[in-house]
C-alpha positions in Angstrom: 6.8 1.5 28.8 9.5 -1.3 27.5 6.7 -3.7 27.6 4.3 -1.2 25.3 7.1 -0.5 23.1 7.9 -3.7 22.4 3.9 -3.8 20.0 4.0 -0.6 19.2 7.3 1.2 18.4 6.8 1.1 15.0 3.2 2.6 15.0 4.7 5.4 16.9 7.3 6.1 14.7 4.7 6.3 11.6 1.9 8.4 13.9 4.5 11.0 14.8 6.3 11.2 11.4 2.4 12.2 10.0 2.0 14.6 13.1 5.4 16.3 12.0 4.7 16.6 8.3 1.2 18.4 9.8 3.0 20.8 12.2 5.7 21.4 9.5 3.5 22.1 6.6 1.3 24.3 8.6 4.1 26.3 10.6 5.5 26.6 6.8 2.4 28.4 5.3 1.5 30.1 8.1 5.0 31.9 7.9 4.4 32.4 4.3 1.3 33.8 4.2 2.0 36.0 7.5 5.4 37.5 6.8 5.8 36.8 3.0 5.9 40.4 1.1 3.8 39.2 -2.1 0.7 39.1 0.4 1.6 42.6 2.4 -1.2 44.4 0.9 -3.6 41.5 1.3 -2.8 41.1 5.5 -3.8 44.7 5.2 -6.8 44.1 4.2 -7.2 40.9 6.1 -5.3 41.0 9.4 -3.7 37.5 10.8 -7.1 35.6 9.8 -5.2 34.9 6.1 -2.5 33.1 7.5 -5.1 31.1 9.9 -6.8 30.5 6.6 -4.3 29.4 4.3 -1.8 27.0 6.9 -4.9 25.0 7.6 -5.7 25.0 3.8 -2.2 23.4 3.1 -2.5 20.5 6.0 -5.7 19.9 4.3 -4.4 19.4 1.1 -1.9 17.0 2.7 -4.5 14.9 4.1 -7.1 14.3 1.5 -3.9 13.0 -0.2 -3.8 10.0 1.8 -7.5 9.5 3.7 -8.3 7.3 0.3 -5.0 5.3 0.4 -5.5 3.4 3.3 -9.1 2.0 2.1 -7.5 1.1 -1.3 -7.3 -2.4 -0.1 -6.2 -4.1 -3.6 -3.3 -1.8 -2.7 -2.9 -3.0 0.6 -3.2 -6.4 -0.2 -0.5 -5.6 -3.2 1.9 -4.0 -0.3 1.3 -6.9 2.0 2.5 -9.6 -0.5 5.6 -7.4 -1.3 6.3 -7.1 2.5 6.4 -10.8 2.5 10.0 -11.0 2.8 10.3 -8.0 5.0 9.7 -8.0 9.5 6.6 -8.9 11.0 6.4 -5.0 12.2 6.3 -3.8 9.1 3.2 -5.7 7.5 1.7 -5.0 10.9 1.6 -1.2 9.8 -0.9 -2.3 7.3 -3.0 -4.0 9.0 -3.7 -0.3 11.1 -5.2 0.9 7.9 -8.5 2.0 9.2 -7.3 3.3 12.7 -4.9 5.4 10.3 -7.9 6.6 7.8 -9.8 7.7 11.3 -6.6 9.9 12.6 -6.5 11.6 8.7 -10.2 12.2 9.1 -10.1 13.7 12.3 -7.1 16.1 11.0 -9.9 16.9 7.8 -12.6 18.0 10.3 -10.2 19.9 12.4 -8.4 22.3 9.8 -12.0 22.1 7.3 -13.3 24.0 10.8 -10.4 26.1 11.4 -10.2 26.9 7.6 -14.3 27.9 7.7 -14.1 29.9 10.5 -10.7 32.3 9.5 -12.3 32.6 5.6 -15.7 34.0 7.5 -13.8 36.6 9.5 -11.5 37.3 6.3 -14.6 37.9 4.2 -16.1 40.6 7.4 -12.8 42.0 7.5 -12.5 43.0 4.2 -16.3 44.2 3.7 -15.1 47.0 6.7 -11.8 48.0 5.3 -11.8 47.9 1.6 -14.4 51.3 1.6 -11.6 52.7 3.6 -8.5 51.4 1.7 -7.6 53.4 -1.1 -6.2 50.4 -3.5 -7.9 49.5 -6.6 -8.5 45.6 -5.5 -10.7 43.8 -7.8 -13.0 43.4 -4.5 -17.1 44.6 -4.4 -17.4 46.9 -1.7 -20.9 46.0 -0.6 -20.4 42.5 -0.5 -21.5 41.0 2.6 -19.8 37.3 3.8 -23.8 36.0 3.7 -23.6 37.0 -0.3 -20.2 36.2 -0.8 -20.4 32.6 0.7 -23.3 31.5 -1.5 -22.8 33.2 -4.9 -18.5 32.5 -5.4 -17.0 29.6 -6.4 -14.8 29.1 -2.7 -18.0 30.0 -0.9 -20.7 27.6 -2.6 -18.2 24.8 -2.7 -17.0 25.5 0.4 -20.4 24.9 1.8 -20.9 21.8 -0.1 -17.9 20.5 1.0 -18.4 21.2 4.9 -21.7 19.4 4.4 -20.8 16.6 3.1 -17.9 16.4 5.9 -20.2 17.0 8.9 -22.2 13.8 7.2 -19.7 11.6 6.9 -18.1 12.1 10.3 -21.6 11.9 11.9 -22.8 8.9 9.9 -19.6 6.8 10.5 -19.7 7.4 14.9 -19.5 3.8 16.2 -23.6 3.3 16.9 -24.5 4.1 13.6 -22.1 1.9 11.8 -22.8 -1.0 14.0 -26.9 -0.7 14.3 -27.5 1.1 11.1 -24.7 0.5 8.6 -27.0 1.4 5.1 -26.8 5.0 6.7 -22.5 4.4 6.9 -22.7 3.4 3.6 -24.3 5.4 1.9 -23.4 9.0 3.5 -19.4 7.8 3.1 -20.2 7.7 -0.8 -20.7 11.6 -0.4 -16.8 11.4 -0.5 -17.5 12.3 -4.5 -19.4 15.3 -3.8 -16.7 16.4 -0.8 -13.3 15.6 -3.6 -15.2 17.1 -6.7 -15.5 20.5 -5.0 -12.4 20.2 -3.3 -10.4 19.9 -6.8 -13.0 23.2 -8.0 -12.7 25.1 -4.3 -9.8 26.9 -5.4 -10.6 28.0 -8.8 -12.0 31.6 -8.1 -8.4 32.5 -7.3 -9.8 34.6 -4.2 -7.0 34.6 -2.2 -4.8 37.2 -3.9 -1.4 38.4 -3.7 0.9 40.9 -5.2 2.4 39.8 -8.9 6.2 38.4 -9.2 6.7 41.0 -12.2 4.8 44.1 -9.8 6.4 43.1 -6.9 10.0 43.3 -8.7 8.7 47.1 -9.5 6.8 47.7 -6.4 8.4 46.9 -2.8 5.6 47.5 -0.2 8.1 47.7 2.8 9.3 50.6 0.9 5.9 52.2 -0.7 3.4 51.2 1.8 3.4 54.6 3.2 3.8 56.4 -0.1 0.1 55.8 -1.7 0.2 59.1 -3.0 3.1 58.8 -5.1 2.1 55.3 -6.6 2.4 55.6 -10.1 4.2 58.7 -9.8 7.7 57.6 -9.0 9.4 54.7 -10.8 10.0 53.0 -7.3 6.4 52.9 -6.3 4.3 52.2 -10.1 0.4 51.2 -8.9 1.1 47.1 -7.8 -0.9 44.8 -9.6 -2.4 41.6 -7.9 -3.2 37.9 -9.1 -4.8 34.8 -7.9 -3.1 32.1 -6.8 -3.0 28.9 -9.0 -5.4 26.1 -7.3 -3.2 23.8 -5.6 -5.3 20.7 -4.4 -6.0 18.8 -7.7 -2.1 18.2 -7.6 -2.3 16.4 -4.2 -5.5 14.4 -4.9 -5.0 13.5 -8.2 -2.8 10.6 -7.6 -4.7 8.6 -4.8 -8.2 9.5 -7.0 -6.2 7.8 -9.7 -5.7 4.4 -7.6 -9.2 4.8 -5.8 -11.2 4.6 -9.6 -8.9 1.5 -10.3 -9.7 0.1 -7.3 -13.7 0.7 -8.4 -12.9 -0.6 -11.5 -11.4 -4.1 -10.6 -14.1 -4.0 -8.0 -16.6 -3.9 -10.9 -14.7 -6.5 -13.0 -14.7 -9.0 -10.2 -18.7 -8.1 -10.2 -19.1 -9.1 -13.3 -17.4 -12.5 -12.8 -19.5 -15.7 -12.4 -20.0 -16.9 -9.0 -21.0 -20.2 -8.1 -22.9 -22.1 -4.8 -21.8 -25.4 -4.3 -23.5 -25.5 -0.9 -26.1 -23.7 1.4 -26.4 -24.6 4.9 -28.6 -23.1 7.8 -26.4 -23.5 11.1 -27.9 -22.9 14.6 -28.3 -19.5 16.0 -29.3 -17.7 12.4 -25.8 -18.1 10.8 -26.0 -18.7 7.2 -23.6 -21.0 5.8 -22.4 -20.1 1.9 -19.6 -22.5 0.2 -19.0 -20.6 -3.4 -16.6 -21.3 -6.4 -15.2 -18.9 -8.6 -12.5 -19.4 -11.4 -9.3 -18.5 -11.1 -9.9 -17.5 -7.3 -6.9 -18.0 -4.1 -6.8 -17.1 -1.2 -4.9 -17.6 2.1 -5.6 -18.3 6.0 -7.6 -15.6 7.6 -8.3 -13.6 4.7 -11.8 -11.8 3.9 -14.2 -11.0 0.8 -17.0 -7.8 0.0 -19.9 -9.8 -1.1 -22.9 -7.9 -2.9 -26.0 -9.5 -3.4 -28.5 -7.3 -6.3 -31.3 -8.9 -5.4 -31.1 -6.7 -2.0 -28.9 -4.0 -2.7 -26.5 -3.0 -5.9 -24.3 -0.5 -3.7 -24.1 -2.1 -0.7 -20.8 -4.8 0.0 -20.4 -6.1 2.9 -16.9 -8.2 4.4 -17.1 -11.5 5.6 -13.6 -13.8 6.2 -13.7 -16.8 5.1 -13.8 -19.8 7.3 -12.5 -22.5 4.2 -8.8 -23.0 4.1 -6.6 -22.4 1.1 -6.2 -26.7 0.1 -9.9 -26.5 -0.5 -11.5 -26.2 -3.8 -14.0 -23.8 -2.5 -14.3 -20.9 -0.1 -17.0 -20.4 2.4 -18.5 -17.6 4.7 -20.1 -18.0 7.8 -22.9 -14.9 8.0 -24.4 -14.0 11.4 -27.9 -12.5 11.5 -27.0 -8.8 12.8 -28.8 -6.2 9.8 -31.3 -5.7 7.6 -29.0 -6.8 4.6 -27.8 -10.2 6.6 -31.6 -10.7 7.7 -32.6 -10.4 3.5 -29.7 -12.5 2.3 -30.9 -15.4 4.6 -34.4 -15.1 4.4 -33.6 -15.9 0.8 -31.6 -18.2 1.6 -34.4 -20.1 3.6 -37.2 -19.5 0.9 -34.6 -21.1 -1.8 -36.1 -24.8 -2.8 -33.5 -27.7 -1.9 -30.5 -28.0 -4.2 -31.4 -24.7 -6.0 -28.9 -21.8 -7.0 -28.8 -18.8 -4.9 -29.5 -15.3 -6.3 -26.4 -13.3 -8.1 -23.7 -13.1 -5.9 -20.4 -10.4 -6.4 -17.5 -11.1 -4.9 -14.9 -8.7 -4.4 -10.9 -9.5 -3.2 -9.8 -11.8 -1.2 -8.2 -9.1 1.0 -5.3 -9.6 3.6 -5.8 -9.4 7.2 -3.2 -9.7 10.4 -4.2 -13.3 10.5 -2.8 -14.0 7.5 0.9 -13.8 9.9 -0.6 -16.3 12.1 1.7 -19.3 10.7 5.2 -17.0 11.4 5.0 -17.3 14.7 6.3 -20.3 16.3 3.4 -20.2 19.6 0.0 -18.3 18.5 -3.0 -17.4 20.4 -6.3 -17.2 18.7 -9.5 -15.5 20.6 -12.2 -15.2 18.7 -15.7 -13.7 20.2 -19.0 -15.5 18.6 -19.0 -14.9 14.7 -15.4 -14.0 15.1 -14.4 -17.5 15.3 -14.3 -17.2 11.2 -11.0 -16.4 10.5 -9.4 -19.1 13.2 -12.1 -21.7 11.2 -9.8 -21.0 8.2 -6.5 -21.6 10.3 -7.5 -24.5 12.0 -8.4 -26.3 8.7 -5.5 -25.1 7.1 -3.8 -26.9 10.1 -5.3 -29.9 9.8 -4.5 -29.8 5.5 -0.8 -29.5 6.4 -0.3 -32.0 8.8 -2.3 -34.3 6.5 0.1 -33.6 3.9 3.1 -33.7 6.0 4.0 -29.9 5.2 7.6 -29.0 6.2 6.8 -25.8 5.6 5.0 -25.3 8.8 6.9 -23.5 11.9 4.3 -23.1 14.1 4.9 -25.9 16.9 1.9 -24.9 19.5 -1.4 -22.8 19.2 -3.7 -21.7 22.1 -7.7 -21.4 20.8 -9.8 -19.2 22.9 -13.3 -18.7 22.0 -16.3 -16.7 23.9 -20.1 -17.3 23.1 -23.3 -15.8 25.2 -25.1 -19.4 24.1 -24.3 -22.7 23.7 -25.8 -23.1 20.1 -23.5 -21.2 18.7 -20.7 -23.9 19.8 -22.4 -26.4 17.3 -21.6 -25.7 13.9 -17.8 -25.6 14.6 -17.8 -28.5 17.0 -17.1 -30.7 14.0 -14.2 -29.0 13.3 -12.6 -29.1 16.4 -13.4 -32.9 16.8 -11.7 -33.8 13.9 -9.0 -31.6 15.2 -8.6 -33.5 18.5 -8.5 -37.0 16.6 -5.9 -36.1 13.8 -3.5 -34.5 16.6 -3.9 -37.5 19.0 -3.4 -40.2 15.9 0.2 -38.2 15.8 0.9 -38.3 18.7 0.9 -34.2 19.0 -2.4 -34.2 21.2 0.1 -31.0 23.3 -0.5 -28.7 20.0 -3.5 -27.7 20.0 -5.0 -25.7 23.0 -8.6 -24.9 22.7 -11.0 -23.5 25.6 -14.6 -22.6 24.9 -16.0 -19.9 27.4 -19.8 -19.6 27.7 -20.4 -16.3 28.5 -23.9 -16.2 29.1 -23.7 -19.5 32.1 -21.9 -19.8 34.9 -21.3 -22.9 36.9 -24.1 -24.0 38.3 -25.7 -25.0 34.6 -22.9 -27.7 35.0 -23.0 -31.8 34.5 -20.1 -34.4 35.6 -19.3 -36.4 32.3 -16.6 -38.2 30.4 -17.4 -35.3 27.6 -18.5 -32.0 27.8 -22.2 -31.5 28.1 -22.1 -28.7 25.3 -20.2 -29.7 22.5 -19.4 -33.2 23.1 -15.9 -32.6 23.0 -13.1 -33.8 25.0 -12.2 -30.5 26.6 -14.6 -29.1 28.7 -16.3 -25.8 28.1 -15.5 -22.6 30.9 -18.2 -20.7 31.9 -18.3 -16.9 32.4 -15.6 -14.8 31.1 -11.4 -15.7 31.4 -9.3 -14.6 33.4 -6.7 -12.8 31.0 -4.1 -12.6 33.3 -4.6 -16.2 34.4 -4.3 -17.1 30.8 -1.6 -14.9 29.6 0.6 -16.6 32.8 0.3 -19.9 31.4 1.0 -19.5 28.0 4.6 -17.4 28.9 5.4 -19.8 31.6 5.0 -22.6 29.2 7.0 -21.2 26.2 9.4 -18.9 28.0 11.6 -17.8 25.3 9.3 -17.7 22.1 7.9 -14.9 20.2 3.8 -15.3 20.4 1.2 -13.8 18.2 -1.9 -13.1 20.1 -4.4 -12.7 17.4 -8.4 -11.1 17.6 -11.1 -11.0 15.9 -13.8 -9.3 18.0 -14.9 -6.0 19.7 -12.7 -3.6 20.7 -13.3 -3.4 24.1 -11.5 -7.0 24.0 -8.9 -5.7 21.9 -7.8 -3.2 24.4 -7.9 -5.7 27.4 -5.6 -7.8 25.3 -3.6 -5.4 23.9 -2.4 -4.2 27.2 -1.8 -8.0 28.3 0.5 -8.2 26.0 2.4 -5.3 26.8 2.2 -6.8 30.5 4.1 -9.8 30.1 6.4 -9.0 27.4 9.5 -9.3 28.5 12.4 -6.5 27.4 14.9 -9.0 27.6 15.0 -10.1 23.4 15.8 -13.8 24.6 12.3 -13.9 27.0 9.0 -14.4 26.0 7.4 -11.1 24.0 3.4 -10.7 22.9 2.4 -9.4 19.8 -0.6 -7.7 19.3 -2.5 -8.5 15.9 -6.6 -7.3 15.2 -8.6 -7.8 12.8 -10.0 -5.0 10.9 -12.8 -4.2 8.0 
């Protein structure tokens, strides 16, 4: 539990402050709606179904206030730069953006179906009692909840809205966003539709309660059993009832605010011109793009949206960018796993030699966890195939500062781990880590860079005796089959046992979770022992 705290204390904190605001806001309303006098006529009509109604009605309004924040990434980006100065742990926070924007979701879908179902039985309830009730409520007797749900305001946009939710939960499950991500992409833009008739939902004042000036007049505790004197005696006049103002424009208005300016620079970066210095075809279908743009920066590990027209004007995709910050370009390194991938480098591979690529928008560069890489003192880097990209970027940037003779750098030793199924995919970075090997042993610092290549896909057998390794010519020899995690972890705190190491990923998350719990296993509590930090990359 020490070790686990040690990644994750802060996370907790944040998860359980949101999980309190939840409780409190709905325990609040519930209490409101269920005891509060304004509404005793109305839980007469109604029964308990209002308050199960309305408390989930208020956490929802709570939550649509910040499921747009955290993919506001200009924002993010914006926070991290001001966090500069500020703890590791707390730009971490920000780098949890989409696992945060999954939990909000999932508190959406829960109180949207919770909400749905007590409106439905307040609707039936008050079809059966309102012929038996003897106030004058501006209610139609024969309505039925089937007529009611598709001819008022609340119902028809409540309908809408539950739609457009069940879509975008469904559309965004793990199998479709990975094999089919036009079908994401598109279904998430139904996010309009769902905040449009959320800001509307409210309007038909349904939900009605007792007015301040009537209730003054007219104290049900006191009259409720006195209908026939209403209007008779001055203690009991005939209580007059009003909608209740809508409430959810005032919680959404503000992150809808941000969102459109996000849209808008998104659309102003668009517009700006985009240049191809180079196109390369590497082995294994990845598509090699080396782009200028005016005016653009960026830093180690960070990513881009690009859109292409000539495929798709919605769609943007990320890709990080393997070029380091000295350079005067930045370059993406795009795998062949999608229809819009597959276009872009069929394209590509149709373009004559030396010829300009189709339109191409750029949108950010956005901030990632790797971006922290260079604040630790010892960092591991584990990259799985294409997610060698961001540690391309780091290990150039390396190889800059050194050149330069930075003194800025604190980072005295870094461990490389990268997994492939095949051994072609080894050969467009090989270059890279050559030239790595050379500069480090001219210094004589040949100790700080640790790099191991694991082939997946062989085992031992497929192996060769020589001076080099049989795959990528390089000094180090290549592993084959998968590490041993534990084995690795061992060495690294053994060999720096009392620095602070940041274990970075950029892969699937089944390898995120074996690695995350290795470094909870040999953190040490003791502040002056070795202690693993978690970082992931996330689009």
């Amino acid at each position: 539990m020490g070790n686990w705290f040690v990644n994750n204390w802060f996370s907790a904190i944040i998860i359980s402050v949101w999980m309190g605001l939840n409780i409190f806001i709905f325990v609040w309303f519930y209490f409101t709606y269920e005891h509060g006098e304004r509404f005793y006529y109305t839980r007469h009509l109604l029964g308990s179904a209002l308050a199960w109604a309305r408390a989930p009605a208020a956490v929802l309004n709570f939550n649509c206030m910040l499921i747009l924040l955290p993919v506001c990434r200009n924002l993010l980006s914006l926070l991290r730069g001001s966090f500069v100065r500020c703890s590791r742990t707390m730009r971490k926070q920000l780098d949890k953006n989409l696992t945060f924007h999954k939990l909000v979701a999932y508190m959406i879908a829960l109180m949207t179906a919770v909400h749905t179902v007590a409106h439905l039985l307040n609707v039936e309830w008050l079809n059966n009692n309102i012929s038996s009730c003897s106030l004058a409520l501006p209610q139609d007797p024969q309505q039925i909840p089937t007529y009611f749900v598709f001819t008022s305001i609340a119902g028809l946009t409540g309908v809408i809205i539950t739609l457009a939710l069940i879509l975008i939960i469904t559309s965004s499950m793990e199998v479709i966003r990975r094999n089919y991500f036009e079908v994401f992409w598109y279904t998430h833009h139904l996010f309009i539709i769902f905040f449009a008739g959320l800001v509307i939902h409210g309007i038909g004042y349904i939900v009605r309660r007792q007015g301040e000036d009537s209730y003054k007049k007219h104290k049900p505790l006191f009259c409720h059993n006195r209908t026939e004197d209403w209007g008779k005696i001055p203690e009991c006049p005939i209580p007059q009832f009003e909608g209740g103002p809508a409430q959810t424009w005032w919680y959404v208005i503000g992150p809808m605010v941000i969102y459109l300016c996000e849209r808008l620079l998104r659309f102003i970066r668009y517009m700006q011109n985009v240049q191809y210095r180079k196109i390369v075809m590497r082995p294994s279908k990845v598509l090699e793009l080396q782009l200028v743009k005016k005016g653009f920066k960026m830093d180690v590990g960070q990513y881009v949206f690009l859109n292409c027209p000539a495929i798709s004007q919605l769609e943007w995709h990320p890709f990080t960018m393997t070029s380091a910050p000295e350079e005067d370009f930045f370059s993406v390194h795009i795998r062949s796993a999608g229809d819009w991938t597959d276009k872009l480098i069929d394209i590509m591979e149709k373009l004559p030699e030396g010829a300009q690529g189709p339109k191409m928008g750029v949108d950010g560069p956005f901030g990632t966890a790797s971006e922290d890489v260079f604040d630790y003192e010892v960092s591991m880097l584990v990259g799985a195939g294409i997610g060698v990209t961001p540690f391309a970027s780091i290990l150039k940037s390396i190889w800059y500062k050194f050149k330069d003779n930075d003194p800025k750098l604190r980072t005295r030793k870094i461990y490389f781990y990268w997994l492939c199924r095949e051994t072609n995919a080894f050969e467009w970075f090989a270059d890279l880590l050559k030239a790595q090997e050379n500069e480090m042993e001219e210094r004589g610092m040949g100790d700080f860079l640790t790099y191991k290549l694991f082939l997946t896909g062989w085992d031992q057998s497929h192996v060769r005796v020589s001076e080099t390794d049989v795959v990528t010519g390089l000094k180090q020899k290549t592993h084959y089959g998968r590490p041993n995690w534990d084995k690795e972890f061992e060495q690294v705190r053994n060999e720096n046992p009392t620095s602070v190491v940041g274990t970075f990923l950029c892969g699937p998350e089944a390898l995120g979770k074996v690695l995350e719990k290795k470094c909870g296993k040999y953190s040490d509590v003791d502040p002056r022992k070795t202690k693993f930090y978690f970082n992931k990359e996330n689009f």
